[in-house]
Each structure stands twice: as structure tokens, then as C-alpha cells.
C-alpha positions as CSV (number, residue, x, y, z in Angstrom):
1,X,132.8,139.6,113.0
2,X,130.2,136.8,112.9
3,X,128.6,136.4,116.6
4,X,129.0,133.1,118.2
5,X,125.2,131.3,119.3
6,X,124.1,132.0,122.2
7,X,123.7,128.6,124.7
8,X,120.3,128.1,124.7
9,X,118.1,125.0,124.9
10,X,115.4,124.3,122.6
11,X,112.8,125.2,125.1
12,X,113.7,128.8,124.7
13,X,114.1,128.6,121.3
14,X,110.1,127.8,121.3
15,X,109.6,131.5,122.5
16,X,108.8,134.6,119.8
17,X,110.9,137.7,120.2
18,X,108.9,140.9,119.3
19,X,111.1,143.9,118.2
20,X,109.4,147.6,118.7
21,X,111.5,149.9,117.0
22,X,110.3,152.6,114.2
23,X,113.6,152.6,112.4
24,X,112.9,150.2,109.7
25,X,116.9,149.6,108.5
26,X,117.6,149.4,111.9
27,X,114.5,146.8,112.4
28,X,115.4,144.6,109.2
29,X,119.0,144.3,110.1
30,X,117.4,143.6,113.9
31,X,115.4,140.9,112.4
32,X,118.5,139.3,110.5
33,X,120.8,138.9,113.3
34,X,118.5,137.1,115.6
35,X,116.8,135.1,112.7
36,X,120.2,133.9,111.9
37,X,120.2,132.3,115.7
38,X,117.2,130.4,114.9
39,X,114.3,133.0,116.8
40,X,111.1,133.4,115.5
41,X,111.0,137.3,115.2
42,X,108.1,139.2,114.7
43,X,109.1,143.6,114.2
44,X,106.7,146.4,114.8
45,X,107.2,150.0,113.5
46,X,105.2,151.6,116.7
47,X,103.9,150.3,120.5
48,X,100.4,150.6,118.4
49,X,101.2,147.8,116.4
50,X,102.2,145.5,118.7
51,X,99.5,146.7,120.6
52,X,97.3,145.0,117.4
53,X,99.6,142.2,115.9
54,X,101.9,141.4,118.8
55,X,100.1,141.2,122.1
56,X,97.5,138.7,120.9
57,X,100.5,136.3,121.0
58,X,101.8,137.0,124.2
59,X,101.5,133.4,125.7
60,X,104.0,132.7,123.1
61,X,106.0,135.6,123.6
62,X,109.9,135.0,125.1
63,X,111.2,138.9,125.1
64,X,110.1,142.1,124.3
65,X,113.0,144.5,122.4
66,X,111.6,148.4,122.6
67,X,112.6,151.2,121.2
68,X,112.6,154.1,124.9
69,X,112.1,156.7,122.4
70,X,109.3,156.6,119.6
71,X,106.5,159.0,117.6
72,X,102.9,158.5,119.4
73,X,103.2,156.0,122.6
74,X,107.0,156.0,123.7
75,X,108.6,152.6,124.5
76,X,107.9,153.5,128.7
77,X,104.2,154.1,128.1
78,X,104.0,151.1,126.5
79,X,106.0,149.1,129.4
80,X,103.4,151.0,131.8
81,X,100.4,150.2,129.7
82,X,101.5,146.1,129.9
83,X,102.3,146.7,133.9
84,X,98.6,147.9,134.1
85,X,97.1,145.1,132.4
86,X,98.9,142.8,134.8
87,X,101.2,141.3,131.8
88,X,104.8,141.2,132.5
89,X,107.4,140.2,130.0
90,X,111.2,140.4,130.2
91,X,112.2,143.9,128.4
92,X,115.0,144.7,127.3
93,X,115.3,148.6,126.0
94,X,116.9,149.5,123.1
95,X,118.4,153.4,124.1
96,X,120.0,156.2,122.0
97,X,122.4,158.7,123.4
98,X,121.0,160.8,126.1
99,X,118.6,157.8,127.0
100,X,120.5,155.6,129.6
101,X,118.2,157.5,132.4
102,X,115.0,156.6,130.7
103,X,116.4,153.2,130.4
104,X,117.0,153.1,134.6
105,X,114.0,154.0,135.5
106,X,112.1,151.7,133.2
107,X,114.6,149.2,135.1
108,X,113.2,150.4,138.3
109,X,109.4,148.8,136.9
110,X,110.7,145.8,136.2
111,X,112.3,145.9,132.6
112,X,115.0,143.0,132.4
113,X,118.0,145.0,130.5
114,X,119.0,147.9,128.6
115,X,121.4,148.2,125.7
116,X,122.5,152.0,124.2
117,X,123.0,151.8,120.4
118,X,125.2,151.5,119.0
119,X,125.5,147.9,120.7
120,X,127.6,144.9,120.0
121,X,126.1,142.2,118.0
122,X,127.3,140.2,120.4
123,X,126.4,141.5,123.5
124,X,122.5,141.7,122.1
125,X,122.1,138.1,121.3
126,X,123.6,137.5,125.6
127,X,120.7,139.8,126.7
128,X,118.0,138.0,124.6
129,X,119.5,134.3,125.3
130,X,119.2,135.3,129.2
131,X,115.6,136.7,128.8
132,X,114.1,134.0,127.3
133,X,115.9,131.9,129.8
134,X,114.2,133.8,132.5
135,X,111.0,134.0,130.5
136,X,111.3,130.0,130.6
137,X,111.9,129.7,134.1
138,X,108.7,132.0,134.7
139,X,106.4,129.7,132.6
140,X,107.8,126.8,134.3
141,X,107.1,128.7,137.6
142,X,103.7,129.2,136.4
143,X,102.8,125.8,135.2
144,X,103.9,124.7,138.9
145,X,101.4,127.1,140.1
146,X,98.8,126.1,138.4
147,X,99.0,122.4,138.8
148,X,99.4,122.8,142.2
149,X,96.2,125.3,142.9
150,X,94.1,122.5,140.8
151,X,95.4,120.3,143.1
152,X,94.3,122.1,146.0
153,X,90.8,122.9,144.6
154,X,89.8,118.7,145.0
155,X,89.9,120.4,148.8
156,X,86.4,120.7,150.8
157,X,86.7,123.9,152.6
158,X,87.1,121.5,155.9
159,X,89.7,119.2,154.1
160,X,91.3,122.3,153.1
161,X,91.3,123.9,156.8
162,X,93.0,120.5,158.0
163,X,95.3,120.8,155.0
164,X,96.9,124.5,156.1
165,X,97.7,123.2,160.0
166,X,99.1,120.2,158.5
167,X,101.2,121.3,155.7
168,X,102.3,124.1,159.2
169,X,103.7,121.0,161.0
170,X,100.7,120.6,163.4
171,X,100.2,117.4,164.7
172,X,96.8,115.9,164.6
173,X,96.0,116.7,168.3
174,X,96.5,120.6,167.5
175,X,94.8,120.1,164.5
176,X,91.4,119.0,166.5
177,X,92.0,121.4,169.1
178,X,92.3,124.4,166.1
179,X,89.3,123.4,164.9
180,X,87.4,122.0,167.6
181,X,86.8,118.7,165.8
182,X,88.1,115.2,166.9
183,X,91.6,113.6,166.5
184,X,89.3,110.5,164.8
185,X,88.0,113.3,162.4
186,X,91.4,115.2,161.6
187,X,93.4,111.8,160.7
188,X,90.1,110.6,158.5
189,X,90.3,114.2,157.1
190,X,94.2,114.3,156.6
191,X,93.9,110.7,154.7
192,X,91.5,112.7,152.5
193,X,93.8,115.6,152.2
194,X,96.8,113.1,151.1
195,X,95.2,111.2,148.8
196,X,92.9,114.2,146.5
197,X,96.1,116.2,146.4
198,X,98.6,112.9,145.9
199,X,101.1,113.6,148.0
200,X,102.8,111.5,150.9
201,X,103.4,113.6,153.6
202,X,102.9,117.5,155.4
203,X,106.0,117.8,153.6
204,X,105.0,116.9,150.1
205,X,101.7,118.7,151.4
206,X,103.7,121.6,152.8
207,X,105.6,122.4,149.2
208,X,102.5,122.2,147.4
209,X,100.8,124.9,149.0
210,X,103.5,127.2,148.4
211,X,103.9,126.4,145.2
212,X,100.0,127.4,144.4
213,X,100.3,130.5,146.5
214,X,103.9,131.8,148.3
215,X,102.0,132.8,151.6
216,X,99.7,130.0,151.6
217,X,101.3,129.0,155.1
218,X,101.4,132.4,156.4
């Protein structure tokens, strides 16, 4: 039976699936079915050569597909060895029978999904379509991050001590008191604060910071 598309948008299908498996029928026919949704697919036959040819491209990469069980570095070594190297991509295991216990605890570091072959055509092209959904929410995530700590970095390490009690709901009378400066200095400060990282309010200021760095406000 011919699998329905996936909803996707064409955000995700920017993204690059990479497929680690060291069956090559089971790779080719891999390789088809997600081809034929419109994914850019690129198949390795070990974690060694997508250690070579896939990981260079791993800004572009939306989901990884790997094998739990293969000759040299197993699928979990190679999950580990990314973990270690600080990268971490939305997995989804691929699992022959006896391997659904492997596939848990590779769940338990992070991995986003496992299927056990033989799996549903189907039921392969949901997993994917979520993980690069998730995989695009991450970048976005990032990108927000990013923006927001350059931001932040037009801060003078005073502007940026004013910025912190502000963006904590601290009126500008704390703010003097915390820092044993004038009110006169902490509003001519805060005007600074407002205007290098363009927002309107300790609100605005507020969301920022947290969006450069979750416990920026703790």
C-alpha cells in the first residue's frame, strides 16, 4: 500500500536525513521510501562513515536513522560518541528482534524514537516527519539564542549589571541601592540598556535574557 505524505512544511523539508544501516537492500529500499516524500537522504553502511561523509554536514542535518546493532562501532557508541562531542540530533533507532532493550536505554540518553523491523512504511515516514519537526523547533530555538546573546553583548559590564535587576522587576531605587550607584545613574544606565538591546520595557528586557540563557534571571 502506497504511504500517504507526511504533513510537513517546507522548512523541514530543508533538513538532510542520514540513514546508518549496514544492510545495503535494506538501505536502498530505505533510501526510496523517504526519497519518494521529497527528503534529501544521504545512507551510510557503518557509524565510521558517517563519522567521515555525514557529520561534516551536521548543521544541515534534520534526523539521524541508526542501525542499534552493527560490525565495528554499534549504533549506541555512536549516539555516545555524538553526546560527547556536545552534538545532539533527534535519533531514531532502527531495532531487530531482541533489540527493543538497547533501543530504551539509548531512549534514556536522549534518542527521539525507536522502530523494531519489520516496521510499517507508514509508521517510519510519522517518526521522521515529527523529528525533523522537532529538529526545526530546536534551530529556531537556537537562532533565538543567539540573536538574543548578541543582543546582550552591546552591554558594558555595568549596563549589563543594571540590565539583570531590571529585567528581575527592580525598580530603579533598588537598582541604586544593589549597586550603590545613584537613581540619576540607574535610569541614564537603563535608557542605555533599552535602547543597545532594542527593547521597550523590563518585560521585553526580561524575555530576552532568558532567551540568551534560561537562568539568566536566576
Amino acid at each position: 500500500m502506497t504511504a500517504s505524505i507526511p504533513a510537513t512544511t517546507s522548512t523541514v523539508l530543508d533538513w538532510q536525513i542520514h540513514l546508518v544501516d549496514d544492510d545495503a537492500a535494506f538501505r536502498r529500499s530505505l533510501v526510496f521510501l523517504l526519497e519518494s516524500m521529497g527528503w534529501a537522504v544521504q545512507a551510510h553502511g557503518s557509524a565510521a562513515d558517517y563519522l567521515t561523509h555525514g557529520l561534516p554536514h551536521i548543521e544541515q542535518t534534520g534526523c539521524l536513522l541508526l542501525d542499534v546493532r552493527m560490525p565495528g562501532m554499534s549504533g549506541l557508541e555512536l549516539q555516545q560518541a555524538l553526546i560527547a562531542r556536545g552534538l545532539y540530533l533527534p535519533i531514531v533507532f532502527l531495532t531487530g528482534h531482541g533489540d527493543v532493550e538497547l533501543a530504551v536505554q539509548a531512549m534514556k540518553r536522549g534518542a527521539f524514537d525507536f522502530l523494531e523491523k519489520p516496521f510499517k512504511d507508514q509508521r517510519l515516514l510519522d517518526i521522521v516527519s515529527a523529528a525533523l519537526r522537532q529538529r526545526e523547533i530546536e534551530r529556531a530555538a537556537t537562532d533565538r539564542a543567539r540573536q538574543a546573546a548578541e543582543r546582550l553583548a552591546r552591554l558594558s559590564p555595568r549596563e549589563a549589571e543594571v540590565a539583570r535587576l531590571v529585567a528581575r522587576g527592580l525598580p530603579n531605587k533598588l537598582v541604586a541601592r544593589a549597586l550603590d550607584i545613584s537613581e540619576k545613574t540607574v535610569h541614564i544606565h537603563r535608557q542605555h540598556v533599552m535602547e543597545k538591546a532594542g527593547v521597550g520595557s523590563a518585560a521585553e528586557l526580561a524575555r530576552l535574557m532568558l532567551q540568551g540563557d534560561p537562568r539568566a534571571l536566576d
